[in-house]
N, C-alpha and C positions, 0 to 999 in steps of 0.2 A: 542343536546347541547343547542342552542336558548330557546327550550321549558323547558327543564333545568335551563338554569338563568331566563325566565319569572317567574319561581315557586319559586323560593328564592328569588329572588328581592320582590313577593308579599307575601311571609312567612313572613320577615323582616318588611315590612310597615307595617304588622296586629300584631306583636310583640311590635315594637314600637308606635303604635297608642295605645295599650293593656297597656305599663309601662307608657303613660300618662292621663290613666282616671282619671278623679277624684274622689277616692273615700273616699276624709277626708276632713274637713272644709278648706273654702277658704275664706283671707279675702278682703274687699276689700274700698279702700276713693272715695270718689267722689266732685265733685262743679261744680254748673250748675247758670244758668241763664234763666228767664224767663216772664212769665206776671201770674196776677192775675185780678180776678172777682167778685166783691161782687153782688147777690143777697140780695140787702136790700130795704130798705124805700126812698132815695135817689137817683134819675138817675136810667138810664138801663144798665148794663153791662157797666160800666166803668171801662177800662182799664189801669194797674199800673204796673212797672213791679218789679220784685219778683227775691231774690235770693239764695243759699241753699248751703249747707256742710251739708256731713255725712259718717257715717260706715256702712258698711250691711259684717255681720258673715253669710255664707251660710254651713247649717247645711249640705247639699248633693247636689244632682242635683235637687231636687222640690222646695224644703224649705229653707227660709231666714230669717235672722231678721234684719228690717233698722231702727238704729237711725238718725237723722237730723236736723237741725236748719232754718227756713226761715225766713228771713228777706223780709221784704215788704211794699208795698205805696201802698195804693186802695183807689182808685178816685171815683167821683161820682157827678153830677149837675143832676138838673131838668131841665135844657136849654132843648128844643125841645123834651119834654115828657108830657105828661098829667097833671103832676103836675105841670106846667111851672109856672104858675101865682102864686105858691108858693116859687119861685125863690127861693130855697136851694143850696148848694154845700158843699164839704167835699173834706177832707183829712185825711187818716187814716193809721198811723204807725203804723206796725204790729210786730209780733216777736214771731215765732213758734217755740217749741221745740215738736217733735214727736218720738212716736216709732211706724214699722210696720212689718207685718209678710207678708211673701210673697210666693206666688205659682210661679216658674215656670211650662211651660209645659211642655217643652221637655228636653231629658237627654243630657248633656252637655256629649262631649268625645273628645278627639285627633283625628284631621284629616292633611291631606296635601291641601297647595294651588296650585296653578298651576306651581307655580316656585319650589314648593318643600318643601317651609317651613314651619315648623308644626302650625297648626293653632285650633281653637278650634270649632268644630261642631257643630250644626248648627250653620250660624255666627248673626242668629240673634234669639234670643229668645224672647217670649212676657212672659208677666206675671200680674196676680191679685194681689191686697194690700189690707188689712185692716187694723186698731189699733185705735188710739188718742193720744192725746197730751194735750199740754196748748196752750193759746194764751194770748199775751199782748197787748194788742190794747190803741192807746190813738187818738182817732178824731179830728178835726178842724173844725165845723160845720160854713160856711160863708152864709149870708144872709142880706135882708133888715127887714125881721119882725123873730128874735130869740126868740121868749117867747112862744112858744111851744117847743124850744129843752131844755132839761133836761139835768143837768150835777152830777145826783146825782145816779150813778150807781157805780160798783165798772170796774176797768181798766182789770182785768186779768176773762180769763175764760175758760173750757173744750168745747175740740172739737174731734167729733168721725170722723174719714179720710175714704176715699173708694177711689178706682179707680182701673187702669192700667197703663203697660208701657212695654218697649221695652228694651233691649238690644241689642248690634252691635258689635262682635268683630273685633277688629283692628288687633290685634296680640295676644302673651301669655303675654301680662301682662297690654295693654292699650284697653277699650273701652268705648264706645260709647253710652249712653242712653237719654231713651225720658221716659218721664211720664205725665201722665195727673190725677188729682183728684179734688175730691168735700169734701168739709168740712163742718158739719154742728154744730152748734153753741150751745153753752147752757145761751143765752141771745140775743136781739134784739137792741145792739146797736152799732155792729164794724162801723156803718157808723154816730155814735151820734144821732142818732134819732129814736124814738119809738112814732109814734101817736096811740090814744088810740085807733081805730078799728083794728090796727094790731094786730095778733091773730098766726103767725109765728116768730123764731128767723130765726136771719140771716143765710144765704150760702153763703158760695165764693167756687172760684176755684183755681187751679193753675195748670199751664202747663209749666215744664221745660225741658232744654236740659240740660247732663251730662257729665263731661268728667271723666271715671273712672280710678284708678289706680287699678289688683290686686299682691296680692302677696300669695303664699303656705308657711303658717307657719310652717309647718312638711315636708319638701321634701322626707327626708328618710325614708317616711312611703307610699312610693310609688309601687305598686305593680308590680313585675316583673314576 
């Protein structure tokens, strides 16, 4: 009789793990908080911090699409860098709109936690990004000698995205993510400055944390 209910108790959790795979799109909001990086002309990695809203449609368990909005400061002096005696500084308001496609690796399914409550397996998944976006940038270039900085550029410009990131599940409807990417530019002046032997456009970064909501727009098309 024991070994009898061991085998239905474990039929029932593989039934029920089974009516909550997912196998229809899931959508999901997120807003996070973070910093940012410019590789430019001005200062070494100066740090600003950065912040983000967005949607991600996930077509299965691999494939996603993220749209997003980043708003952002990226800082930047020549104080204690090679270019010192050039005594430059910046300040540069950013404002990103992106889209990105996304790999997860692993297949997301229904599992139990220790207390019992259904939870989503594995609880952490990582994953690749690519796409582009725009960028609005407007600088602040501070100094004692300005007549090499130019202000005859135009304010908006294309940026192609790459990186990684994580997700954390919390429960069935709140998690937890991390991302990191690199942006690379199609002009050399997010930090208002361009001297003539530069021969690169600019790169930043950005690294945020996420708090995500999701939600199943189809419940009923759940497989039992």
């Amino acid at each position: 009789m024991r070994y009898l209910l061991v085998i239905s108790v474990f039929i029932f959790s593989a039934s029920t793990s089974a009516q909550y795979r997912k196998d229809w799109p899931v959508m999901e909001v997120m807003a996070g908080a973070g910093i940012t990086t410019v590789l430019g002309d001005i200062g070494v990695y100066g740090i600003g911090p950065a912040f983000n809203a967005g949607f991600r449609y996930r077509f299965n368990n691999n494939f996603s699409i993220a749209t997003s909005i980043h708003p952002a400061l990226a800082l930047g002096s020549d104080a204690n860098t090679r270019n010192e005696s050039r005594g430059l500084s910046y300040k540069t308001f950013l404002l990103e709109p992106t889209v990105q496609f996304e790999y997860f690796f692993f297949k997301e399914r229904r599992g139990f936690d220790r207390m019992g409550r259904l939870i989503s397996v594995p609880r952490i998944r990582p994953y690749l990004f690519g796409g582009g976006g725009g960028v609005y940038f407007n600088p602040k270039v501070e100094g004692e000698n300005l007549s090499s900085v130019s202000t005859d550029y135009s304010k908006f410009t294309w940026t192609v995205i790459g990186g990684a990131g994580f997700i954390y599940t919390l429960n069935k409807e709140w998690l937890l993510g991390a991302e990191f990417g690199g942006r690379y530019l199609t002009v050399d002046y997010l930090d208002g400055y361009s001297p003539s032997a530069s021969k690169a456009n600019d790169l930043y970064y950005m690294a945020s944390v996420n708090l995500i909501y999701r939600w199943e727009p189809s419940p009923h098309r759940r497989r039992l």
